[in-house]
N, C-alpha and C positions, 0 to 999 in steps of 0.2 A: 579601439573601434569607434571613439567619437571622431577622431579626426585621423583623416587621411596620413601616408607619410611623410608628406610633404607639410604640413601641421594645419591644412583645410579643412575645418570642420566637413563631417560626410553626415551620412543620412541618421548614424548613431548619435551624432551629437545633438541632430535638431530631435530626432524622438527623446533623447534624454530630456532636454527642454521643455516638449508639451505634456511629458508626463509630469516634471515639476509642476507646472503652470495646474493642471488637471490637481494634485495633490494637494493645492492652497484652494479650492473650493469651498467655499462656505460650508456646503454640506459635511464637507468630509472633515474639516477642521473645528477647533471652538472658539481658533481665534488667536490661540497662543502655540508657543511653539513646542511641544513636548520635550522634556529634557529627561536623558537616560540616569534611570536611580538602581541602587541598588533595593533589595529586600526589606533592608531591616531602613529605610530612609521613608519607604511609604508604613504609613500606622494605618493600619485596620487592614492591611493589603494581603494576599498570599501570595510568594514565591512567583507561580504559574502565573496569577493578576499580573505582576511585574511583566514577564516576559508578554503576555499576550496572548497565551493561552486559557483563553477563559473558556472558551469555547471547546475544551481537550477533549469535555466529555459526548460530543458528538462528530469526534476525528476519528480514524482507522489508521494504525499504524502499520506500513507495510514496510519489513523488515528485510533490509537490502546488505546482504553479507559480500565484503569484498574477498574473505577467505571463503564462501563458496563460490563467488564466481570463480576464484582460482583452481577448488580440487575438480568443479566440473569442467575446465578448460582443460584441466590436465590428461581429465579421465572420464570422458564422456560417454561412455558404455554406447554411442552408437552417435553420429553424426548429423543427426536431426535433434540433438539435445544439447541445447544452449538456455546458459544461465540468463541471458539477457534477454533475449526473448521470453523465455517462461518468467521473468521479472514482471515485463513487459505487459503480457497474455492479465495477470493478476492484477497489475496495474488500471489497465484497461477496463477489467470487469468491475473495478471498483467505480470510478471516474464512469461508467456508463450510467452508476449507479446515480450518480452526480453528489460522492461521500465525498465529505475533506476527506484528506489524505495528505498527513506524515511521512515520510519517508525517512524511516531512523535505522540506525543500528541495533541490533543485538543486545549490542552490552547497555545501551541507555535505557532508562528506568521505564518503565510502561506502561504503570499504575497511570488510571485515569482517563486512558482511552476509550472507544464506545467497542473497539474491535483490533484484533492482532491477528495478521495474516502475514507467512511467510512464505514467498515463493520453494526454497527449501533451503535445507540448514545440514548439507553431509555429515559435518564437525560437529557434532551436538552434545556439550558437555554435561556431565550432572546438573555446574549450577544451573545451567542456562533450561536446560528440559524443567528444575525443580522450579525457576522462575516462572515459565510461562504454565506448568500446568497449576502453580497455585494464583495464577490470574481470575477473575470474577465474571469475566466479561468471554464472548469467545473468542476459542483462536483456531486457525487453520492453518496447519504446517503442509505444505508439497510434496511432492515425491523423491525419495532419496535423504530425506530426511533422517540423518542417526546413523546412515547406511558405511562414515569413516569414522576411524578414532582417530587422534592427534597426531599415529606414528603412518595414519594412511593405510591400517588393512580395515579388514572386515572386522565390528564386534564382533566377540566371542557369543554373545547370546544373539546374533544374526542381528540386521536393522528392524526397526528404529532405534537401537540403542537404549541409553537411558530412557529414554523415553515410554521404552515399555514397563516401566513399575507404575505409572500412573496413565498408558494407553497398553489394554495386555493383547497386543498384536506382534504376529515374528512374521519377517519376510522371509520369502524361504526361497524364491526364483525370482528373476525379472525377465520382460522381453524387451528388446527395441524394436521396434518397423520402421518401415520408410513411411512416412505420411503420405507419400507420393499411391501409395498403392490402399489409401483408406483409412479409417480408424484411427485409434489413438498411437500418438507414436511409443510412448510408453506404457505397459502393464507390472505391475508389482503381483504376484501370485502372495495370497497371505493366509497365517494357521491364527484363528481367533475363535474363544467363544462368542465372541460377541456377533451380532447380524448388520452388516453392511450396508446401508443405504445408495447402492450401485457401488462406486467405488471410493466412498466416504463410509469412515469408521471414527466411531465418535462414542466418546464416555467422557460424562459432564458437560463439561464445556468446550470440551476439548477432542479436534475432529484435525484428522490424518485423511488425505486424495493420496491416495493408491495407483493415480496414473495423470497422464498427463492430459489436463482439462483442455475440452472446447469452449468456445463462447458460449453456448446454452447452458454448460452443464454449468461451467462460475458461476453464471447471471442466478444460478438457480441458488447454489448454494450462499451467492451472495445475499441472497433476497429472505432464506430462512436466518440466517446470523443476524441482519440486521433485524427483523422483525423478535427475534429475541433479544435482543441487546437495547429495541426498542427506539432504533436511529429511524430518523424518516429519509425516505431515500424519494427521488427526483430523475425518474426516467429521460435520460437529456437527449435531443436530436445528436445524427452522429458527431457533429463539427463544436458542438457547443460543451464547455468547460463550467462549473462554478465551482467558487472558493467562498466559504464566509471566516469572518473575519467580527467577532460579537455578533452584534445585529446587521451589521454590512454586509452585504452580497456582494460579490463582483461573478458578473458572468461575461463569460470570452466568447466571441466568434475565432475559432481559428481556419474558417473554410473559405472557399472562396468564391463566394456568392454570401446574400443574404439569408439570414435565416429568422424563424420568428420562434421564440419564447418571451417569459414574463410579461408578457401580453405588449409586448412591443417589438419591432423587426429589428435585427442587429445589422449591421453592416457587415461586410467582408473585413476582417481581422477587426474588429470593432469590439467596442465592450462596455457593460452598462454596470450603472453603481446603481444600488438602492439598499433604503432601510428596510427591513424584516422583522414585521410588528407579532 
């Protein structure tokens, strides 16, 4: 993509340029040129320090399974439920939030994070239910979650699965609609002692959506996770993106027009760096 077929540099190549040019800024640099170490090369350092993760504990990690987008591709209990959109829809409500956001695997470690939300996890194994429910921090698993085992039926003790010795909730029906005609396209009917917060069921720290969310309803439950997790969250105009990085900010225009945050106008696909004292 820098250069044409013909071997002409194209418009990828001169942006790769001024974004080098942009990254030798005084501000952003201290003058030398970082060189990649391992762990045990930096003293006094942790692991995380190394990678550049210092910042983990005010990240959200949103938990993107390529074995579920496959069982819900395979078997979508109704044609308005896609894996990549409901990825998507979670994404979305995170990033409104203007949270870092992780986007990891399952199987990678996830101590340390501010927050764990999974769009949904059909295949949901012992270890993996006994990892995230002995997590500290919250987590929010999607719908359909727990709902296959490995060979592709139904649990024998009904969905969520494992999941239910440390959430004591049993599916016991589903619906689909067509969103076309209203309401949510997905419902989970469920047998629990516990009381539901609409269609969030939650013990500890640990909270299951029982259908499939709108933007109000995420924004909502996004907004209580993070106030117990105790992340500060940054209501963002629609077009604008941040990412920090330590004390660094970087905020995106992705729209296309102007827009104004941090007390200054972005440009159209523009993007500002500053410190964060």
């Amino acid at each position: 993509g820098l250069n044409r077929p013909d071997r002409v540099e194209d418009f990828g190549g001169a942006e790769v340029r001024g974004v080098s040019k942009e990254l030798r800024h005084p501000e952003l640099v201290s003058g030398s040129t970082p060189q990649p170490a391992k762990p045990s090369q930096v003293e006094g350092w942790t692991p995380d320090q190394v990678r550049g993760d210092g910042n983990k504990g005010q990240t959200v990690a949103l938990l993107f399974s390529y074995e579920a987008a496959w069982v819900i591709d395979t078997q979508p209990q109704g044609g308005s439920f896609r894996y990549l959109e409901l990825a998507f829809v979670f994404y979305s409500a995170l990033r409104r939030a203007g949270l870092n956001i992780d986007i990891v695997s399952p199987d990678d470690d996830l101590t340390g994070y501010a927050m764990v939300v999974a769009p949904t996890l059909p295949i949901l194994g012992d270890a993996l239910a006994d990892k995230l429910a002995a997590l500290v921090v919250p987590v929010l698993l999607g719908p359909r979650t727990g709902s296959k085992t490995t060979d592709f039926a139904i649990p024998a003790t009904l969905a969520p699965g494992p999941l239910q010795r440390h959430l004591p909730i049993k599916i016991v029906r589903v619906e689909s609609h067509d969103p076309a005609h209203g309401g949510p396209r997905w419902i989970e009917h469920i047998e629990s002692d516990l009381t539901p917060d609409g269609p969030v069921w939650q013990q500890g720290k640990l909270r299951y959506l029982s259908a499939w969310p709108d933007a109000a309803l995420l924004d909502q439950i996004v907004a209580r996770m993070t106030e117990e997790a105790g992340v500060t969250t940054t209501p963002l105009p629609r077009d604008i993106r941040v990412r920090r990085n330590g004390d660094t900010v970087f905020a995106f225009n992705y729209g296309t027009a102007p827009a104004d945050f941090g007390g200054q106008t972005l440009p159209a696909a523009g993007v500002a760096i500053w410190r964060d004292d």
